[in-house]
Steps between C-alpha positions, in 0.01 A plus 500: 500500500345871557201484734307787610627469868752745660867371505699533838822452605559351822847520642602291764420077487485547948176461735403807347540427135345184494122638692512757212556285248222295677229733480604648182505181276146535412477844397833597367805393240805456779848512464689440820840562495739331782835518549593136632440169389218449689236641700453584850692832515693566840390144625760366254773407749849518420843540707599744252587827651607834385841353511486193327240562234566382136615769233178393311227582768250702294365637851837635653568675137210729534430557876880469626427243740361105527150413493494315816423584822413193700735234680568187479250379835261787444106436647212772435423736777106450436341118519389357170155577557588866418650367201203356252412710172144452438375205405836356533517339879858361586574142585431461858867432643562408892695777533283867503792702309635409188893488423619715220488164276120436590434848397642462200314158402199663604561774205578182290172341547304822463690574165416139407117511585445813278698392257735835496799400381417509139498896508816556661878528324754382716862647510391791316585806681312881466771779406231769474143577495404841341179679467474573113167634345100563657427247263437116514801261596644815583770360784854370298650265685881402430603131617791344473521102450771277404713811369216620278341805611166629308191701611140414567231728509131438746241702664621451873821450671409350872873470716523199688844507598494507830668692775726314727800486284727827486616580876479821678794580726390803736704805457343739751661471861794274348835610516841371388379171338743570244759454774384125625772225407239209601234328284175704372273294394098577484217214559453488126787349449464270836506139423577304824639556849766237461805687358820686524311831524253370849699219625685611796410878439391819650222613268345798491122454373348815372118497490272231668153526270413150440814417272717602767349332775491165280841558426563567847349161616676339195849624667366348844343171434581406165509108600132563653385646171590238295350222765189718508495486095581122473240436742721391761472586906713840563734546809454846593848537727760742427798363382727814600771420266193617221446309172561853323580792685692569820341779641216685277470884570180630382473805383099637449219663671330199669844349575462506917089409486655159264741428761231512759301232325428211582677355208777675523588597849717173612744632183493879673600377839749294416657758249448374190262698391594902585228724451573877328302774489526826318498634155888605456756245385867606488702191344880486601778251334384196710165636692243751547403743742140556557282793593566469903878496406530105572692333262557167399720277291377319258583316165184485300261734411148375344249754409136382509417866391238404254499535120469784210245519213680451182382512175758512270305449158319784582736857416253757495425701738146615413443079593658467819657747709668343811502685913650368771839335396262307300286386731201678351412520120229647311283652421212238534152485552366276775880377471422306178412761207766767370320792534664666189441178287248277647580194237841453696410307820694344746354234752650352816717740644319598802615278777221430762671164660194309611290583173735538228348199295143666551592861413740394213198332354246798601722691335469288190103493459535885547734467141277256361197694580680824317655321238152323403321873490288409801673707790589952360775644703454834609672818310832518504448810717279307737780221522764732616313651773411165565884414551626787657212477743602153598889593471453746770313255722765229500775773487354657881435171622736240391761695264445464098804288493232238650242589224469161374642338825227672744397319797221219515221760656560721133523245255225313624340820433614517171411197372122585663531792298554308164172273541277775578590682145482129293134455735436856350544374140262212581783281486380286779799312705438130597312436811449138531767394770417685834719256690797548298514871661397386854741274495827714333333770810585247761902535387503876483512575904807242519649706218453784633683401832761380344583884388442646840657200741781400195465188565561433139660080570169423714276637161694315280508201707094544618231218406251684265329168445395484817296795313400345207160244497594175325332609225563817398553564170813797445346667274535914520162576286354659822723788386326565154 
């Protein structure tokens, strides 16, 4: 039935998806499109890997890879607290970080409180999105589902696809990979420590942001993991024949300050762990030979090198233009609006670690707000110097490939930034829990030394409830 509101297009059934659709379902006709059979997005575990995926996997048709990117004994780097949506607290659990599984029931339980399952069309996969008049329902969308493709038309197009899915293999300083007989394999399509590719092996990890240095403690203590996750008592000794890998070489700026650790060390002076500095790689048959002319033999080579945007439904340029190997796309206003067509939005791709719940669903209200008529964006002139202002901010400081990936100390920033121009619309955020943000303050400093002292196993492994008053309520409305 026709109704007077605007009709969006949400695509993407993920973390991200499902907030939209959340704060959306008042005000607007949704259609959200998802490409599996159910929701939850990247937090839909599967063993299925670039290698083994079916010949029907609607994802790997369109993007050239799998959807996943998490393993099979997986646990969040942030504790759940960090985790609750407004006015949508998680269980309490004895454990302070969730396993992928938790996450995913969590995003089950939201979807089933709001009742957002009745907008969303499973298996149904987006070929393109084009932009086609200035007038109303002027975005076409082509879907395909069940072998029928057809076209919808709406007012906005917001992207929820997410970000962690195609994988970016550096280029610059890497030389003969081409020439490497061994295994390449990147942590997307990781799924456990415990096979032919680890056991036994000299592995070579590339990168140690907080995927690699999971992975990395994955490769060391995989039996402690999965005590620590059944709530059993860990034995934290090192069992030098190694439940995955051999000897680990790690390849990555921070590689000697990890081994210095207190986590870590034991592994570096026994030689298990080997510590490599240096931007140059130079791969050989059976090894590689680093920037101080070392080399080393190795069999496996796993790249925790991060991930590329990809938006394959989208073929125009004037939409997205991508920099950086892909690493940066735009152009975007306050990283949510295209600039040259304002109606196309795309939520959740910055990645801010700690607060990626509360600025994916800042982010939202911001839509909401524009989508409603409430909030005016600025001129499309005024947007771009906007952008390149705060392009060539992140580009001196952190590098623009880290645009949406800037550190804790800019995104906090950022997501300052977006409350301050809602509060200048009137639109008033929440203030009724002060102790929610005292007590989410009392974590950061222990986050924060866990990036400086990489002591990433004591974070994972630390007692936030010792934190936490009995009973406090994990609610993030203190945000809004």
């Amino acid at each position: 039935m026709e109704t007077n509101k605007p009709l969006v297009c949400v695509i993407g059934a993920g973390p991200t998806g499902l907030v939209c659709l959340k704060y959306l379902r008042e005000i607007a006709d949704l259609k959200c499109y998802e490409l599996k059979s159910e929701i939850g997005g990247l937090w839909v575990y599967k063993d299925t890997t670039d290698d083994d995926h079916k010949e029907d996997d609607k994802f790997y048709e369109l993007y050239g890879t799998v959807h996943e990117s998490i393993y099979k004994d997986l646990t969040t780097i942030i504790p759940i607290h960090f985790f609750a949506f407004k006015d949508f607290p998680p269980k309490k659990k004895e454990r302070t970080h969730f396993t992928h599984e938790e996450v995913l029931e969590y995003l089950q339980d939201y979807s089933a409180n709001f009742d957002l399952e009745r907008f969303i069309e499973f298996e149904t996969q987006v070929i393109e999105v084009t932009k086609t008049t200035d007038g109303p329902k002027d975005w076409t969308v082509k879907i395909k589902n069940n072998g029928e493709t057809k076209e919808e038309h709406f007012d906005y197009v917001i992207v929820c696809n997410g970000h962690n899915s195609v994988p970016y293999f550096p280029t610059e300083g890497v030389e003969g990979l081409d020439q490497f007989k061994g295994k390449i394999l990147h942590a997307h399509n990781f799924r456990k420590p415990d096979t032919e590719d680890f056991v036994d092996k000299n592995v070579l990890l590339v990168g140690l942001k907080y995927s690699g240095m999971d992975i990395l403690y994955q490769l060391l203590e995989s039996n402690n993991i999965r005590a620590i996750i059944n709530g059993e008592e860990p034995n934290y000794t090192i069992d030098e024949s190694g439940i995955g890998a051999k000897k680990i070489i790690l390849s990555a700026s921070t590689a000697h300050d990890l081994s210095q650790s207190d986590d870590f060390k034991k592994y570096a002076d026994k030689g298990i762990i080997v510590p490599k500095s240096g931007s140059k790689l130079e791969f050989t048959e059976d090894g590689v030979i680093f920037e101080d002319g070392s080399e080393e033999k190795i069999d496996t080579i796993l790249f925790s090198t991060g991930y590329k945007f990809s938006f394959p439904f989208i073929k125009d340029p004037s939409l997205v233009e991508y920099e950086c190997d892909g690493r940066y796309f735009g152009p975007l206003y306050q990283r949510i609006f295209s600039i040259n067509h304002p109606s196309l939005i795309f939520v959740g791709q910055p990645d801010s670690n700690a607060f990626n719940q509360i600025l994916m669903e800042r982010q939202v209200m911001f839509m909401k707000s524009f989508i409603e008529g409430n909030l005016t964006l600025p001129s499309k002139e005024e947007m771009m110097e906007h952008l390149e202002k705060d392009k060539k901010h992140v580009e001196e400081n952190y590098g623009l490939r880290n645009f949406y990936k800037a550190p804790f100390q800019y995104t906090s920033g950022y997501i300052k930034e977006l409350k301050e121009i809602l509060k200048s619309q009137d639109i008033e955020p929440n203030e009724d829990n002060k102790e929610h943000l005292k007590t989410l303050f009392k974590m950061l400093p222990i986050f924060k030394e866990t990036l400086t002292s990489h002591n990433f196993i004591t974070f994972q492994r630390y007692d936030y409830k010792s934190l936490i008053p009995e009973d406090h309520k994990f609610d993030s409305s203190e945000y809004f």
